[in-house]
N, C-alpha and C positions, 0 to 999 in steps of 0.2 A: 188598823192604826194609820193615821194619816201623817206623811212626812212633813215636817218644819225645817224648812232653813232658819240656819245659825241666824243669831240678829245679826246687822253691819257693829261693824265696829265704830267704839268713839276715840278710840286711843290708839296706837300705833309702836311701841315701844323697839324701838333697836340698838341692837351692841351688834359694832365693828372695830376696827382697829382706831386708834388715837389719829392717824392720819385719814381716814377714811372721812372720819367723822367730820373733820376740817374742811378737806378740802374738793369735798366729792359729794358726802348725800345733800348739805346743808342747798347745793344748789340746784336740787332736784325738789324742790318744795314748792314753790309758785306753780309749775307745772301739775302736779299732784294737789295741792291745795282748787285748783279750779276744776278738779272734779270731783274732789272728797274734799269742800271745805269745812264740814262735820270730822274730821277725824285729828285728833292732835296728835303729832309726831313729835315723837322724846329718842332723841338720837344719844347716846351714850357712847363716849369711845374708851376703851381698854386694849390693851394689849395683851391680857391675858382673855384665855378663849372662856367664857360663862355660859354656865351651863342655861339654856332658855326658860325652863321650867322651873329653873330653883329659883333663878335671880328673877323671874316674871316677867319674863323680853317675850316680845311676839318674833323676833324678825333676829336673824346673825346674819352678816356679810362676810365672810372669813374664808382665808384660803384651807383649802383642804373638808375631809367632810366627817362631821362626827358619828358616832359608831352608834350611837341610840337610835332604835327603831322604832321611836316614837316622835322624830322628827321624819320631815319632808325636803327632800333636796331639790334643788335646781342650778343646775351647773350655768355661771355668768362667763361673760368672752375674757380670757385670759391673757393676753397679748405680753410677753414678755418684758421685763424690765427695757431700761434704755440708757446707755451708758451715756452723760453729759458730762460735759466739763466746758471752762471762759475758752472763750476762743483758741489765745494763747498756748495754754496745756493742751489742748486738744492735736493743734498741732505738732507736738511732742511725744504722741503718743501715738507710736506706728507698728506697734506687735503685743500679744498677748503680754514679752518681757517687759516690753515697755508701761505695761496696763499695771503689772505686777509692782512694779517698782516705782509706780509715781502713789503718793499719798490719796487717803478716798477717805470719806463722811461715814462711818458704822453707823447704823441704823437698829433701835433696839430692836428684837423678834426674828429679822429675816438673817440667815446665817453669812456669817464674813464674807464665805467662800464665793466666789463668781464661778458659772461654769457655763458652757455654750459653743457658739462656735467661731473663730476668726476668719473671713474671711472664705468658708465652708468647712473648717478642721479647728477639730474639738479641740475647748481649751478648758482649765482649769487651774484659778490663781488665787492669791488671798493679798491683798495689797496692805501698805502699813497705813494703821489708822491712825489720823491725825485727833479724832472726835468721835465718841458716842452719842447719839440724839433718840428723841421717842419718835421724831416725824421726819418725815422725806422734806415736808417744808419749810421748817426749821431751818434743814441744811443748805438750803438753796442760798443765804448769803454766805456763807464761806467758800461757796465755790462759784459763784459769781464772781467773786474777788479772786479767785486764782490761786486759792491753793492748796483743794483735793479734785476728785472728780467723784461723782455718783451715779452709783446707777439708782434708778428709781421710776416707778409706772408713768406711762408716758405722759397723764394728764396733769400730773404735777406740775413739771416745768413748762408745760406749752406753749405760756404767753411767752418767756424769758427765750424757749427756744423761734418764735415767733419775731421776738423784735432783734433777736441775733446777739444778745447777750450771752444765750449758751448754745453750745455748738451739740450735737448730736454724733459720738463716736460709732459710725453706722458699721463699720467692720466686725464689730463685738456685738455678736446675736444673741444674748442669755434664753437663759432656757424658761420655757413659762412655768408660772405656777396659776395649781387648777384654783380654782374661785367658785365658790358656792354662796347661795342665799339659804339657808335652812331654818326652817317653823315647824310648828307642831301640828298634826295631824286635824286638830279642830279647828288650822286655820285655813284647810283647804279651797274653801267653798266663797271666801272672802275677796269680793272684787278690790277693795282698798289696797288687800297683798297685794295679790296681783299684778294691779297695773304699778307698786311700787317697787316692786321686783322688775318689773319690765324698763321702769326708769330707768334703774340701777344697769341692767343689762346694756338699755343703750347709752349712758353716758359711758360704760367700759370698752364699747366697742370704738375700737381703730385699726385702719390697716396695718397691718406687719409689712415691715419695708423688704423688698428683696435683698437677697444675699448679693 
């Protein structure tokens, strides 16, 4: 018997988070479209984790890694949250107490609790929540305007931390969370994954600022 490679694919289908979805794979397309511009990409975001094979998704971007051995993992750059906040506040906030005690943007999925390190000494705080939202980018106008702060992955804010609307609380290290791309085993062999997983990997990567 003589071996066949899988045909390429014409579709693409991915579930990641609601924020993912917005404001990270969407601009990984152009790139990808000009070497698979045969393959249609259907980005889906949820907040709840779906299962690949039931719901018919080729592709999950999600932290952490599911337990079925009938998916494929590949661990993406993980870089720790990044605590912002307007200038203003930022200023105001000079110790973990102080982190604790100023108002912050909840974020649905990822837990209240902040934990990491101050300055090199572990901290662990829950601040009061002014606001629950489904996305990181949502929250970016109310604390633009001055009055919570967030943590939230570094490529969200970038431009806002760029034109110096929000400031970067660099003393508070949080702690990472691991990231994976996971598919199903028949889509090993598929260069369209592939190089869309590798996208994915380098728009995540950033350096980690020293302590």
């Amino acid at each position: 018997l003589c071996y066949l490679p899988p045909a390429p694919m014409t579709r693409l289908r991915v579930t990641t988070t609601v924020e993912t979805s917005v404001s990270l794979l969407p601009g990984l397309l152009p790139a990808f479209r000009e070497e698979f511009p045969e393959v249609v990409v259907e980005i889906s975001g949820n907040n709840r984790t779906l299962g690949l094979i039931e719901e018919d998704f080729d592709l999950a971007v999600r932290a952490g890694v599911l337990a079925d051995s009938s998916y494929l993992s590949r661990k993406l750059p993980s870089n720790p949250f990044i605590v912002v906040a307007a200038p203003a506040m930022a200023k105001e906030i000079r110790s973990p107490a102080g982190l604790a005690s100023t108002p912050f943007v909840e974020i649905a999925g990822p837990p209240p609790e902040l934990s990491g390190r101050w300055k090199g000494k572990p901290f662990r705080i829950r601040s009061p929540s002014i606001a629950k939202l489904d996305t990181f980018t949502a929250a970016l106008q109310i604390v633009v305007a001055g009055h919570a702060y967030l943590a939230t992955p570094p490529h969200v804010a970038a431009d806002l931390l760029a034109s110096g609307r929000l400031v970067e609380i660099s003393s508070a290290q949080l702690d990472a969370v691991a990231l994976h791309a996971l598919y199903p085993r028949r889509h090993r062999e598929q260069r369209a994954m592939a190089r869309f997983i590798d996208l994915v990997a380098s728009a995540l990567a950033r350096p980690v600022p020293s302590a």
